[in-house]
Residue, then its C-alpha position, 0 to 999 in steps of 0.5 A: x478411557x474414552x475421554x483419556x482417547x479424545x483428550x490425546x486426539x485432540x491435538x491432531x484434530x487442530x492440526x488437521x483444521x484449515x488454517x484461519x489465521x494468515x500473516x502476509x508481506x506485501x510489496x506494491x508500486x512504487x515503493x510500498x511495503x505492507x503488513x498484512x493479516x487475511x481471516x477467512x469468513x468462508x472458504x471463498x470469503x475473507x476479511x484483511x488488515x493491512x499497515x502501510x508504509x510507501x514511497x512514492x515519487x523520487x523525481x523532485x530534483x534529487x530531495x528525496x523522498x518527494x512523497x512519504x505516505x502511511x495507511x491502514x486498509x480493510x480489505x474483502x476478499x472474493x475467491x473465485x472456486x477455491x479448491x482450499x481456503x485462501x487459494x485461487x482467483x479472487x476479487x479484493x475490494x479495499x477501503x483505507x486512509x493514512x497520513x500523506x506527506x508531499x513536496x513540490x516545485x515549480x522552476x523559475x528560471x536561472x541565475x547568473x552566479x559567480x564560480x571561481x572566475x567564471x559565471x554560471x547559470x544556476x537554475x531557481x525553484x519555488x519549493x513546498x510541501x504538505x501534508x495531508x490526511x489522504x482516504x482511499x477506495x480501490x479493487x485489486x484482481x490477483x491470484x493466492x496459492x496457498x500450500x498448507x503454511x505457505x502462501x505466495x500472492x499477487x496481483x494489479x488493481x487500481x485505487x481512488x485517493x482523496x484528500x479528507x483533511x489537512x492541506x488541499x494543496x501544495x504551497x510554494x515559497x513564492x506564494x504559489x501553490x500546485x496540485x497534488x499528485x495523483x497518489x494523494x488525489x486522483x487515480x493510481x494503478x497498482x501492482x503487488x506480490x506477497x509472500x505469507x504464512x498461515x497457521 
């Protein structure tokens, strides 16, 4: 009769646990979407995976997109006192690396031509793109609350990315070349907010 009572207990029993598996939706500057999954390891400790998809500069003389860039993350999560699991402050540090693909231009100058009968001034680029396999380090500061299967997330951080194979540079049809963006080589600020579930 005891083992009759603990098997129809133990469906509560697995409700009533801490939630250990949270799938989350990410959104970050400029134009970044994630899909996340975040697994506590300790009630202040946790380890998420994320696949990303951005883009990042629209400014390129109207060739949209200038910057297509996709990754896969690692993150590690801090929280800071949590009163639950995967609730409260935290530090996040985050290692990641994807396929980059960027263009450019360089302005020439202008050229005379010929529009019905008159003569106009047509301005000249040297464009080019590349494509790079770009790594990343950054840390994030943000803020996670969670109500039972709900959970909302933001933050600011900011990552160091670094070409590791592919071009180094940007080639231009007129045999020139320029360096490039910050997004696949230098520094770049981040800001984010997220909506998630955890089951």
């Amino acid at each position: 009769m005891s083992k009759l009572v603990l098997l129809f207990l133990i469906p509560f029993s697995i409700n009533a646990q801490t939630p250990s598996n949270h799938i989350k939706f990410r959104f970050s500057n400029p134009f970044i979407l994630e899909l996340g999954y975040e697994r506590p390891v300790q009630q202040d400790k946790s380890v998420l995976i994320n696949v990303r998809y951005g883009l990042h500069d629209f400014s390129d003389n109207f060739d949209f997109p200038n910057g297509e860039s996709y990754a896969l993350t690692i993150g590690f999560r801090n929280y800071l006192h949590p009163i639950k699991t995967l609730s409260a402050f935290y530090i996040e540090g985050e290692l990641g690396a994807g396929l980059t693909k960027s263009s450019g231009s360089r302005y020439l100058g202008t050229e005379e031509v010929l529009f019905g009968f008159s003569v106009i001034d047509v301005p000249v680029y040297a464009r080019g793109t590349a494509e790079a396999i770009v790594g990343h380090i950054g840390i994030n500061l943000g803020y996670q609350k969670r109500w039972n299967a709900f959970t909302l997330d933001f933050g600011l951080g900011i990552q160091y990315n670094t070409p590791l194979g592919g071009d180094q540079f940007i080639l231009l049809s007129d045999g020139s070349s320029i360096e490039f963006p910050a997004y696949v080589k230098g520094f770049t600020p981040k800001a984010y907010f997220g909506v998630g579930f955890a089951f």
